[in-house]
C-alpha positions as CSV (number, residue, x, y, z in Angstrom):
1,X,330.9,-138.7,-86.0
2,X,329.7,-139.3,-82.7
3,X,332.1,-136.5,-81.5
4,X,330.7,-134.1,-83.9
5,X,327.2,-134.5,-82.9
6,X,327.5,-134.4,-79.3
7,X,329.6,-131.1,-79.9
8,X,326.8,-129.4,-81.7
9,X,323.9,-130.4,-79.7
10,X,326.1,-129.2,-76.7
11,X,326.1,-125.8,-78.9
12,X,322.7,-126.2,-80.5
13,X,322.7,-122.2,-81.3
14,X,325.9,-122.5,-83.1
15,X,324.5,-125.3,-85.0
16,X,321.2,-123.2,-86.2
17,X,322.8,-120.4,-87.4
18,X,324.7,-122.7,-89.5
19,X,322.1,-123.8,-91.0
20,X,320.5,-121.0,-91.7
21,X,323.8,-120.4,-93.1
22,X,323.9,-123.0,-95.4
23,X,320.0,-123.2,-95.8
24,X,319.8,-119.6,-97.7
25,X,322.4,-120.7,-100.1
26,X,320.7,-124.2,-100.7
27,X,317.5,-121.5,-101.2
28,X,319.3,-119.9,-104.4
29,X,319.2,-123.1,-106.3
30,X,316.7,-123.1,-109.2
31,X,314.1,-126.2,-110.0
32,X,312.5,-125.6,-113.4
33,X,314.3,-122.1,-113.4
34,X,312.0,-121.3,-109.7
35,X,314.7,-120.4,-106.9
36,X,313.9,-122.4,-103.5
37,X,314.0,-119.4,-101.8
38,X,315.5,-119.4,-98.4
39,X,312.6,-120.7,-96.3
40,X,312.5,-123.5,-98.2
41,X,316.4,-123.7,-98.1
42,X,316.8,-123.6,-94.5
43,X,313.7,-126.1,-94.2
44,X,315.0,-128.8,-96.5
45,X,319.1,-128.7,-95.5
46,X,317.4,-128.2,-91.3
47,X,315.4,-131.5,-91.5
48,X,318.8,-133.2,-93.6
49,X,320.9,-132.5,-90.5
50,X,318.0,-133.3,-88.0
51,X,318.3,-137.0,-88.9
52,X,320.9,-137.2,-86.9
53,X,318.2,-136.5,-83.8
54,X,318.9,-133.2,-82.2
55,X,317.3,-131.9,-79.4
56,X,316.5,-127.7,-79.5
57,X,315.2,-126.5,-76.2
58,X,311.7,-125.0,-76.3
59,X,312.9,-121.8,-74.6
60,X,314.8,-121.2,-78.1
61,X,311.9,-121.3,-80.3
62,X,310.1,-119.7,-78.5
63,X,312.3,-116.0,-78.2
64,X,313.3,-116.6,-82.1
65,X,309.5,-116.9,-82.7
66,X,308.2,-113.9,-80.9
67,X,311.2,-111.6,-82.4
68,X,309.6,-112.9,-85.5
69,X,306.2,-112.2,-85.1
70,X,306.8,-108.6,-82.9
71,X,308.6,-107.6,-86.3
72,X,306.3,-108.8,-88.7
73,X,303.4,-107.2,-86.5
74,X,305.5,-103.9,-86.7
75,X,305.6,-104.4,-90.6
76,X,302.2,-105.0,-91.4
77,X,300.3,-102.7,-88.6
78,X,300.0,-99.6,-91.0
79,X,299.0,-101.7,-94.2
80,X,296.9,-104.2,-92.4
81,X,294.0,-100.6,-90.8
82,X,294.7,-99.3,-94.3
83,X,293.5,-102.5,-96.3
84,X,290.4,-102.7,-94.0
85,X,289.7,-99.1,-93.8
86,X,290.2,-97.7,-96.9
87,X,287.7,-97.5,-100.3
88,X,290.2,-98.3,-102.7
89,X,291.3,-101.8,-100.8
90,X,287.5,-103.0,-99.9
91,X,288.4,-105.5,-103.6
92,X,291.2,-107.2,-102.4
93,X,289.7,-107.2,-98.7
94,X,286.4,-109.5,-100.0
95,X,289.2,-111.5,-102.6
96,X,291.0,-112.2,-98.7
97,X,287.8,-112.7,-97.0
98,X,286.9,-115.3,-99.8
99,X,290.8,-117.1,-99.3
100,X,290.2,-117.6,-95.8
101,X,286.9,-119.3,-96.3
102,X,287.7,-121.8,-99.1
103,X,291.0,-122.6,-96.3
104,X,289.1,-122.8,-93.5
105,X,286.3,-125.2,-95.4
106,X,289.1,-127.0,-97.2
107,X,291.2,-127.9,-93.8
108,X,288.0,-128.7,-91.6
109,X,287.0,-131.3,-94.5
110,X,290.3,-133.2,-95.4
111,X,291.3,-133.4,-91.6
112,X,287.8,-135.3,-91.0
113,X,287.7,-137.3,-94.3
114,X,291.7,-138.4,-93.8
115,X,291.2,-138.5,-90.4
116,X,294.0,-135.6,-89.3
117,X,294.4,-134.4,-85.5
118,X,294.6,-131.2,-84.4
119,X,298.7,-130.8,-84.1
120,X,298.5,-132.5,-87.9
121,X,295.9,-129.9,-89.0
122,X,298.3,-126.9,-87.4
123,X,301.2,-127.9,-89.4
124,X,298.9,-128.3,-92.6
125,X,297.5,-124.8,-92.1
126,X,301.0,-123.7,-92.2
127,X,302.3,-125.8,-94.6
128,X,299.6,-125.4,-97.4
129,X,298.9,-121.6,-97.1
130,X,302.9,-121.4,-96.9
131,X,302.3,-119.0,-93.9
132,X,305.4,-118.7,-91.4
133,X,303.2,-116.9,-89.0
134,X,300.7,-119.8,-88.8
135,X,303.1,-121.9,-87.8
136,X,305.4,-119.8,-85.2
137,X,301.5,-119.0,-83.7
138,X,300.9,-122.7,-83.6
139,X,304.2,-124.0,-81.9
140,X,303.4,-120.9,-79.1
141,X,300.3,-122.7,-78.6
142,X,301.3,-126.0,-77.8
143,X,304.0,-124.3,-75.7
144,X,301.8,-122.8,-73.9
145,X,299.5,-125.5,-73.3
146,X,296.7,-123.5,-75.1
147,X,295.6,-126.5,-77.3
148,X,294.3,-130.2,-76.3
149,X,297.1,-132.5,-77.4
150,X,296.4,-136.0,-78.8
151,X,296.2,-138.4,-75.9
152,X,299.8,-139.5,-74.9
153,X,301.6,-137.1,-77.1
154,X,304.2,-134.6,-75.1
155,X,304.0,-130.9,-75.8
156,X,307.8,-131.7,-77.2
157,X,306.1,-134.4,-79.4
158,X,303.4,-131.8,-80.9
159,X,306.3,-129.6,-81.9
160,X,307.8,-131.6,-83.8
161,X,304.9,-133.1,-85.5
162,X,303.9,-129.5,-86.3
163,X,306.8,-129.0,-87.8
164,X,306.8,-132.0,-90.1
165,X,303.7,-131.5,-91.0
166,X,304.6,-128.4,-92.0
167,X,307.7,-129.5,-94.0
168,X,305.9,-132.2,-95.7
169,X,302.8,-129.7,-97.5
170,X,304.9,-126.5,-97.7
171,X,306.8,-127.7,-100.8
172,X,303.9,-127.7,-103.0
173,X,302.0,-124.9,-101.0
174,X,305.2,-123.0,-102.3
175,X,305.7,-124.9,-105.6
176,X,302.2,-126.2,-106.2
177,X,301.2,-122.1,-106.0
178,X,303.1,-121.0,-108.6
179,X,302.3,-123.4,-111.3
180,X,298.7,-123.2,-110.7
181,X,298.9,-119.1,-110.5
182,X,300.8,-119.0,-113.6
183,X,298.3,-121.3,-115.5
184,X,295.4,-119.8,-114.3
185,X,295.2,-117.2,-116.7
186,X,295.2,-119.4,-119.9
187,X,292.1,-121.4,-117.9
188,X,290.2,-118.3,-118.7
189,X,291.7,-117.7,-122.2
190,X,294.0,-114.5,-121.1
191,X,297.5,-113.6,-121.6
192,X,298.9,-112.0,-118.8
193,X,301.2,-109.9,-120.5
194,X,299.1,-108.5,-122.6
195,X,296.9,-107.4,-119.9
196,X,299.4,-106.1,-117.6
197,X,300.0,-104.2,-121.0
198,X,296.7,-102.8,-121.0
199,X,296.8,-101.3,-117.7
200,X,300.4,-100.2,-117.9
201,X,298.9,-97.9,-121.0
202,X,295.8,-96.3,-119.3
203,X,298.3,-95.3,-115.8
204,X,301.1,-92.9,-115.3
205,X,303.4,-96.4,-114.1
206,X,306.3,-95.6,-115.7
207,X,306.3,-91.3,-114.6
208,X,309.5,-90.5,-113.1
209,X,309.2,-89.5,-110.0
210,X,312.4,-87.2,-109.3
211,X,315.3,-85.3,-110.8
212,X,318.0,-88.2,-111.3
213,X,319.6,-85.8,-114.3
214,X,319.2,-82.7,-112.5
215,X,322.1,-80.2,-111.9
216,X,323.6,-76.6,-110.7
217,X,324.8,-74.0,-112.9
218,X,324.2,-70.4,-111.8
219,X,323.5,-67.1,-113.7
220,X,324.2,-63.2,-112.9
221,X,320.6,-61.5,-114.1
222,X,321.0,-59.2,-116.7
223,X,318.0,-60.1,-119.0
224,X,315.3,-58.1,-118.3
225,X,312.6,-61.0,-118.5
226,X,313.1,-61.9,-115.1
227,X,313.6,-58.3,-113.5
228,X,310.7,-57.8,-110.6
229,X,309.6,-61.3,-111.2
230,X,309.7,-63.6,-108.3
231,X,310.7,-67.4,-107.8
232,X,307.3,-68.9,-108.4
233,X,307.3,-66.7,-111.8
234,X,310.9,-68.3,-113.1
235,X,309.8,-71.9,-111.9
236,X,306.4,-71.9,-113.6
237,X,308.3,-70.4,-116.9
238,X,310.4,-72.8,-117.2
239,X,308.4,-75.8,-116.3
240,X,306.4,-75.0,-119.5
241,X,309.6,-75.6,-121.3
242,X,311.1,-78.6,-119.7
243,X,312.3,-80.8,-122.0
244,X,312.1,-84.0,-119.8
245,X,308.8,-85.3,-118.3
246,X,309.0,-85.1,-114.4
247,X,312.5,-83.4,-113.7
248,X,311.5,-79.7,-111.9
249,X,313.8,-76.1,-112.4
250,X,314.0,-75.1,-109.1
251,X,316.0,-72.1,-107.7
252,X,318.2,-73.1,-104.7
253,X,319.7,-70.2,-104.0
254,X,320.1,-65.7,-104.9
255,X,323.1,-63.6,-104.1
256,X,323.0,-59.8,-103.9
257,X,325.7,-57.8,-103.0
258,X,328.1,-61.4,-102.5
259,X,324.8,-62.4,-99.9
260,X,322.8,-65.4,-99.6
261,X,319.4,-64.3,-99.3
262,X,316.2,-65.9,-97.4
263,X,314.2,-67.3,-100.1
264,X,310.6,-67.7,-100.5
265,X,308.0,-68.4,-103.7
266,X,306.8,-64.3,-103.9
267,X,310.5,-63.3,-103.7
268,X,311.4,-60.6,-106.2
269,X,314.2,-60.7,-108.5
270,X,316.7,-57.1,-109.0
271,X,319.2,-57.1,-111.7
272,X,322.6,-58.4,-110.9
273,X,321.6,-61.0,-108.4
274,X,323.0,-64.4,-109.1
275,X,320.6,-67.2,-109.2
276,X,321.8,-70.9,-108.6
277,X,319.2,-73.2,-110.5
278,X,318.7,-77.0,-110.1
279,X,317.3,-78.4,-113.5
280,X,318.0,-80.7,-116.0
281,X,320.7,-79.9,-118.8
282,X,318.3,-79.4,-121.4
283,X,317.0,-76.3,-119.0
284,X,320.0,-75.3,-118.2
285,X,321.5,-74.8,-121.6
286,X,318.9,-71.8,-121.7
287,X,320.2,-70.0,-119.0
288,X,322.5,-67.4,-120.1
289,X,319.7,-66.4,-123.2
290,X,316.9,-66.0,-120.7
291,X,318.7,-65.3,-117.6
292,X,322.4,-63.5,-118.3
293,X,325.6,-64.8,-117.9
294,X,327.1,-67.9,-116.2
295,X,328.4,-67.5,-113.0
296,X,331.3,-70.5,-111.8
297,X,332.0,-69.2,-108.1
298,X,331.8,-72.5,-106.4
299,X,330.0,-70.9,-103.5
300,X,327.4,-70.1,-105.2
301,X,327.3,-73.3,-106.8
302,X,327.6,-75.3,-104.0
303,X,324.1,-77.0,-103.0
304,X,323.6,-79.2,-100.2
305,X,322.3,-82.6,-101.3
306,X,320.1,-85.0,-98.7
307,X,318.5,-88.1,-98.3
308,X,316.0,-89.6,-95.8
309,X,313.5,-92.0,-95.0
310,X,310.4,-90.6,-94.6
311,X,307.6,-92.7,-93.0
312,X,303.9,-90.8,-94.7
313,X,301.6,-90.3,-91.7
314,X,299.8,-86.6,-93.8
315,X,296.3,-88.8,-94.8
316,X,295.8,-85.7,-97.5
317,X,298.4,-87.9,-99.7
318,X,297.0,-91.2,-98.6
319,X,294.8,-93.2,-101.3
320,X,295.9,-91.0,-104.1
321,X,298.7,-91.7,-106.9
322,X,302.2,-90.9,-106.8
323,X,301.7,-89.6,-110.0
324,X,299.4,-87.1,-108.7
325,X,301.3,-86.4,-105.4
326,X,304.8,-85.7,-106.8
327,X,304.3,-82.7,-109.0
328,X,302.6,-80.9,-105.7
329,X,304.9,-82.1,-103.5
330,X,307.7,-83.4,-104.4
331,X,309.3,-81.1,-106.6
332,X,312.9,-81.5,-106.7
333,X,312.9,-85.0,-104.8
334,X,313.7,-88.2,-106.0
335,X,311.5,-91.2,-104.9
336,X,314.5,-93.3,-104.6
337,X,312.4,-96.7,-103.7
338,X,309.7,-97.2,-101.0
339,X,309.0,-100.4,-98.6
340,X,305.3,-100.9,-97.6
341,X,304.8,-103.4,-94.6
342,X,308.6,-103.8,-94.8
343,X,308.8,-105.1,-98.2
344,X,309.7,-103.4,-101.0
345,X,307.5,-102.0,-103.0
346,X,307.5,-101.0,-107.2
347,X,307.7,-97.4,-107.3
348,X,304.7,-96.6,-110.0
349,X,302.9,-93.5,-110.6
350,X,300.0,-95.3,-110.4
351,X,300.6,-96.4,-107.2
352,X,298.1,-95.2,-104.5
353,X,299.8,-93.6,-101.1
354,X,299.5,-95.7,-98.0
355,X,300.0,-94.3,-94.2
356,X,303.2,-96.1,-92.6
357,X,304.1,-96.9,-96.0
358,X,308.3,-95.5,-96.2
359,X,309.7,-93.5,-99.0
360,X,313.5,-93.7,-99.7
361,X,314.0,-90.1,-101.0
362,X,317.0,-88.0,-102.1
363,X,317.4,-83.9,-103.6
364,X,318.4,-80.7,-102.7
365,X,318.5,-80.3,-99.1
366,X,315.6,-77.7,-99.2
367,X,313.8,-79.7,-101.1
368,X,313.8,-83.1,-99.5
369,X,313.0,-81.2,-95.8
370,X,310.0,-79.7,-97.8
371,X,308.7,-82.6,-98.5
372,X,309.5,-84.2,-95.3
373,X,307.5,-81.8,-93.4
374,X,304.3,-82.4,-96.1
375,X,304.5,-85.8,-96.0
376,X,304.8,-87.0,-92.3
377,X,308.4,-87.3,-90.8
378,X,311.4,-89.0,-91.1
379,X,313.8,-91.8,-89.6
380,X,316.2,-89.2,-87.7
381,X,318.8,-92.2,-87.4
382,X,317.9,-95.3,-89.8
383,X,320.8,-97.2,-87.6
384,X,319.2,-96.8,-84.8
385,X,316.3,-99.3,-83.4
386,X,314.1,-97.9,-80.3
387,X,314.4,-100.9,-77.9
388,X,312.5,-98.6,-75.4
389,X,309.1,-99.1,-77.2
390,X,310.0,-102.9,-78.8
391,X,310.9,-104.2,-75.4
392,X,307.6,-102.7,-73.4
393,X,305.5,-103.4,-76.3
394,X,306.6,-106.8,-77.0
395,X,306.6,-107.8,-73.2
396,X,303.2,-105.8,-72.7
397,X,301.2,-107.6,-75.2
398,X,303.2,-111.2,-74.8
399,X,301.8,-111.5,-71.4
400,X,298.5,-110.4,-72.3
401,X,298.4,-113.4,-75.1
402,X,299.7,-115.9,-71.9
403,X,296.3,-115.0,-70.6
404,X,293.6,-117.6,-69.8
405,X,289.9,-118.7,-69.2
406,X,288.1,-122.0,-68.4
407,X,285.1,-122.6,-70.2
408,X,283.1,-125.8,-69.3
409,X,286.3,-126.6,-67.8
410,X,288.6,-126.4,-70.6
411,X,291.9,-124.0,-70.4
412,X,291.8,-121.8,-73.3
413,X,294.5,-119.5,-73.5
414,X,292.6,-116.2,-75.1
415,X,295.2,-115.1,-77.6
416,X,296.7,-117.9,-78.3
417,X,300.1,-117.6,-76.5
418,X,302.7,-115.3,-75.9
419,X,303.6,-115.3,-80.2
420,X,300.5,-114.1,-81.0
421,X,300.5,-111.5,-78.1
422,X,303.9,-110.3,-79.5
423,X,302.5,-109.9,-83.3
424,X,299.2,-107.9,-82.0
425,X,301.8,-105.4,-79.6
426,X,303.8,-105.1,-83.1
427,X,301.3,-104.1,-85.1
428,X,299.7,-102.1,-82.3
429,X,303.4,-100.3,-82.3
430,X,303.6,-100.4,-86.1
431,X,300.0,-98.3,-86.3
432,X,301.2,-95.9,-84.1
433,X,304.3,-95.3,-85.7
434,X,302.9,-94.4,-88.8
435,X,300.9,-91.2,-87.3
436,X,303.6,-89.5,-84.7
437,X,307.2,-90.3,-84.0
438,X,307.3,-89.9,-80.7
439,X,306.7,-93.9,-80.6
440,X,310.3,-94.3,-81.6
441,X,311.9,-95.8,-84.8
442,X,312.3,-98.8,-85.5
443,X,313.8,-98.5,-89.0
444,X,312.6,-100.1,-92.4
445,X,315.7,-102.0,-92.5
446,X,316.5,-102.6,-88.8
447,X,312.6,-104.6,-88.7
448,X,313.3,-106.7,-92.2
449,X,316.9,-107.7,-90.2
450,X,315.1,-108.8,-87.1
451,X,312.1,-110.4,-89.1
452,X,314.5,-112.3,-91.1
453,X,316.7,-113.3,-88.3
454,X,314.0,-114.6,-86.4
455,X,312.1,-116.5,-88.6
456,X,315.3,-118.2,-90.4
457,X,316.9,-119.6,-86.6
458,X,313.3,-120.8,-85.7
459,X,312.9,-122.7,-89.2
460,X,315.8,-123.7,-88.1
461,X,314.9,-125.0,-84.7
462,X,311.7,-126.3,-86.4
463,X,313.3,-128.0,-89.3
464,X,316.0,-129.7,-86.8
465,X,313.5,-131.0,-84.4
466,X,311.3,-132.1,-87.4
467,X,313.9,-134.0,-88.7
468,X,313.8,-137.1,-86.3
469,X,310.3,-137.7,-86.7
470,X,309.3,-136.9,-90.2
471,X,310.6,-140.6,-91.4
472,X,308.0,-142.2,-89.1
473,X,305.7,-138.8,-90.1
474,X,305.8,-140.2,-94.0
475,X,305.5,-143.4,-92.6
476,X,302.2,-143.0,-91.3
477,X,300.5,-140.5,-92.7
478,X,302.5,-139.4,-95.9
479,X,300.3,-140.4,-98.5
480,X,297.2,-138.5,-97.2
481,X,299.2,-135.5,-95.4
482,X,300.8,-134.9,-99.0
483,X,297.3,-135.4,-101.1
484,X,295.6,-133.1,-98.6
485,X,298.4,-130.2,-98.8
486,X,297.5,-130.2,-102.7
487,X,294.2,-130.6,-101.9
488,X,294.1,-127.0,-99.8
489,X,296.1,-125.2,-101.8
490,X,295.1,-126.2,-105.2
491,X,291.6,-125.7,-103.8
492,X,292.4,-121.8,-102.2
493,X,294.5,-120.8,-105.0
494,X,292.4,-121.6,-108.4
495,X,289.3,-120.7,-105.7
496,X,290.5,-117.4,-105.2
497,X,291.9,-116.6,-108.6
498,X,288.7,-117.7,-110.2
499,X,286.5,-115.5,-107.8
500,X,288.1,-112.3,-108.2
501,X,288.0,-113.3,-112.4
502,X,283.9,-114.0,-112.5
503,X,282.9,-112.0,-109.5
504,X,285.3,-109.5,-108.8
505,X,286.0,-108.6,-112.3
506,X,289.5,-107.9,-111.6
507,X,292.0,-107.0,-114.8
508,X,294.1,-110.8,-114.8
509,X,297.2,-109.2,-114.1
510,X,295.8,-107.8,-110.9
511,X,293.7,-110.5,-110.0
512,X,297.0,-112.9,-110.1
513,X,298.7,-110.4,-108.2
514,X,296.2,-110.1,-105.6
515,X,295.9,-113.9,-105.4
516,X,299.5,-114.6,-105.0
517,X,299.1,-112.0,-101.5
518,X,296.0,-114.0,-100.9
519,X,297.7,-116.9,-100.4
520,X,301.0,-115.8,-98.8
521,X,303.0,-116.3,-101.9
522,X,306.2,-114.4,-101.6
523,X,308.0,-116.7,-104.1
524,X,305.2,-117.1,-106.6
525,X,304.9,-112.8,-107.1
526,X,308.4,-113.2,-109.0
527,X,307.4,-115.3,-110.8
528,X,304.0,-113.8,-111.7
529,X,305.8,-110.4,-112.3
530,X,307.9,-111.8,-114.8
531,X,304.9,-113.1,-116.4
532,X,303.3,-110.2,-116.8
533,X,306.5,-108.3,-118.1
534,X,305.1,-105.9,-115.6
535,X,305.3,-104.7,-111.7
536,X,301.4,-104.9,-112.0
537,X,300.7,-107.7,-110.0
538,X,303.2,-106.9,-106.8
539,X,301.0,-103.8,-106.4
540,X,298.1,-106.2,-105.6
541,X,299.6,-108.8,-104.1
542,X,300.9,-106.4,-101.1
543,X,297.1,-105.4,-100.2
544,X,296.4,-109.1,-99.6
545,X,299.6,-110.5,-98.0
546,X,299.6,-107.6,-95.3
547,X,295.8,-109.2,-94.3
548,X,296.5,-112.9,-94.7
549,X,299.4,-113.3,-92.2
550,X,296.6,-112.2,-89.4
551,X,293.5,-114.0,-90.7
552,X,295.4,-117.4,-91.5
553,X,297.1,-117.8,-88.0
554,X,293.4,-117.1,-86.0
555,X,291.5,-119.7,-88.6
556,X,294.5,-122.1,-88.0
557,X,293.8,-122.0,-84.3
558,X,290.7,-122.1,-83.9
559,X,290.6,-125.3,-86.4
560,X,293.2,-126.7,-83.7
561,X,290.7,-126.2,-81.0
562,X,287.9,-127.9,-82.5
563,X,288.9,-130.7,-84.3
């Protein structure tokens, strides 16, 4: 045994990803039919193997933090201007506003009456608001020497107490969540089902939003309906007669003489051409009645087919429905999915538009460069990852977190450390993404991979070094560390729930959507959703979650710098 263990703290980095490894499949395990989830995975099966007393140099936390937070500041840039700017969020901006004061009075009043420090209170913040970013913010503090450690306690020391403070509240931040969120709506005499019901009747959620059934046939004109008529003319005709909702008849391409011709909406039709149309089969089995014959040359059949990701950036779409956006614009084009502040995001009709948000789309070739052009541009190679911009921006805005002032002679360190610097550059980069592509791509999936990466080998390195002191942790201050955890969250979650119910006036599904992204809950949303028999509540929850992971990590430290 001895053996073993000196060979993987001589190859510490081997050792992590192994337990990230085996931590994300110890996160598919179900309590009570709940999956772990892989945080919680890679948490519990970390501190198991930190028993043993490893040792994970700082220097390794530290770069697996900041990729973190650089990605998850280049995620939720875009969302984060759009849920303070815009009308339609200022709701779920006062429910966040209202979140990070019951946390912040919560925190400030169990650390004083259980008599917590400061590195205790950091891990709590984390812990009990479930909120990765809180914590990877926290440990770049203490590294950097930008908070007042407990007299006698190491900077190494503070680390790991973070992190076991952080292990020992997060399961019932994570677990304690979604029982209370999923109760909260029969403690104001409301099913959740049937109100996600209610909404789902009164919006366009379930409009399709592209031409899955469409296909080609093509027709020789001979009936004279069409003769001297243009494009726009045949399209409108036989949109009044489309027998499925949503799916467009769109003509791709007209041969005259065995030419392609240029095509355009006033373009006139002669007899004899041969028109290639995109529709659905209920359309098309019309063609040769109101059209002429069938034509089966496969050249003229032939239509290109494309896909892209398409980041919006045109603010005449933003704030308004798909429902209303597609028919204008996106004619022929499937919404295939869409990510908003690089999660995924439930493709509704009613969904409002967001700029940065990215559309998954796929359709005629024509069609899907159309409505690249109207709504903003897309990822030219969604392989590739601009390390120009992520290494400048990332280095730029690290060093200006490093930066610091003495007050009354205390160091402060203004931002909070280099992990804080890093998430500001990435949402800096992130905003500016989503309004011109000449700050480079960093695609959708390209950021979720580095985001995930970085935050699973840093739980890693948190959960291994936590591991050798969270024995003496429970030891001394288990009892009230665990009864303040509950205390926070059961206090923020029912708080918040409650507020947006008899003050906000929110809907219950929407309010229990919005309060699962008010409190960081990326495992409770499932759960909620499933609920609700309805994608309802992950609409919310987005506008809140983008906010939280910013407003969280600065109330966290500046309770570490005065208590």
């Amino acid at each position: 045994m001895e053996a073993i263990i000196e060979y993987a703290q001589a190859n510490i980095v081997l050792l992590l990803f192994l337990i990230v490894g085996v931590g994300n499949v110890v996160g598919k395990l179900k309590i009570a039919g709940i999956a772990l989830g892989p945080t919680t995975g890679v948490l519990l099966f970390g501190i198991l193997v930190g028993l043993l007393h490893f040792e994970v140099p700082p220097i390794i936390k530290a770069v697996f933090f900041t990729l973190y937070l650089f990605a998850l500041g280049t995620m939720i840039g875009p969302g984060l201007v759009h849920v303070v700017t815009s009308k339609a969020s200022i709701k779920y901006l006062i429910m966040s506003c209202c979140t990070v004061v019951l946390m912040a009075a919560s925190i400030f009043l169990v650390a004083g009456d259980f008599d917590l420090n400061n590195i205790v209170v950091g891990g709590l913040s984390a812990g009990a608001m479930t909120t990765s970013a809180v914590l990877a913010a926290a440990q770049g503090m203490v590294s950097a020497g930008g908070v007042t450690l407990p007299d006698g306690m190491s900077a190494t020391e503070a680390s790991n107490l973070l992190g076991s403070s952080y292990a020992i509240t997060y399961l019932y931040g994570t677990f304690g969540l979604i029982v209370l969120v999923k109760l909260a709506p029969m403690m104001v005499g409301k099913d959740i089902a049937a109100e996600a019901a209610k909404l789902d009747s009164g919006a366009d959620a379930d409009v399709d939003l592209g031409n899955r059934a469409g296909a080609v046939r093509a027709f020789e004109l001979t009936q004279p309906i069409y003769v001297g008529k243009t494009i726009a003319d045949m399209e409108a005709a036989a949109a009044r007669r489309e027998a499925d909702r949503g799916m467009p008849t769109l003509i791709e391409k007209v041969f005259r003489d065995g030419e392609s011709l240029q095509l355009s909406p006033d373009f006139q039709f002669q007899e004899g051409d041969v028109v290639t149309v995109w529709a659905t089969p209920g359309i098309l089995a019309f063609g040769t009645d109101r059209i002429g014959r069938e034509v089966t040359d496969p050249n003229v059949l032939s239509v290109e087919l494309a896909s892209a990701e398409v980041v919006v950036t045109n603010k005449q779409l933003v704030d308004h429905p798909l429902a209303d956006i597609w028919p204008q614009y996106g004619r022929g084009v499937t919404l295939e999915h869409m990510a908003r502040n690089g999660e995924d995001f439930p493709v509704r009709g009613d969904a409002m538009l967001a700029r940065g948000d990215v559309l998954f789309v796929s359709g005629p070739r024509r069609q899907v460069d159309g409505f690249v052009e109207n709504a903003g541009y897309a990822v030219t190679n969604q392989l590739d990852t601009d390390l120009v911009n992520l290494g400048i921006f990332l280095a730029v805005f690290g060093a200006l977190g490093t930066i610091s002032v003495t007050v009354f002679g205390i160091t402060l360190t203004v931002l909070g450390g280099a992990g804080i610097g890093a998430l500001l550059g990435g949402a800096v980069l992130g905003w500016l993404r989503s309004r011109s592509p000449v700050w480079g791509s960093i695609a959708a999936p390209a950021a979720t991979g580095i985001s995930k990466i970085g935050i699973g080998l840093f739980m890693a390195s948190v959960a291994l070094g936590a591991g050798g002191t969270i024995v003496s942790v429970l030891q001394s201050l288990g009892p009230k560390l665990i009864l303040a955890g509950v205390i926070v969250t059961t206090v923020c979650t029912l708080g918040t729930f409650l507020f947006g119910h008899f003050v906000l006036r929110l809907n219950v599904a929407d309010n229990a959507g919005a309060t699962c992204g008010s409190m960081t809950g990326g495992a409770a949303i499932g759960e909620v959703c499933k609920d609700a028999n309805s994608s309802v509540p992950a609409v919310s929850f987005a506008l809140g979650a983008t906010l939280q992971n910013v407003t969280f990590t600065i109330v966290a430290l500046v309770l570490m710098n005065i208590l």
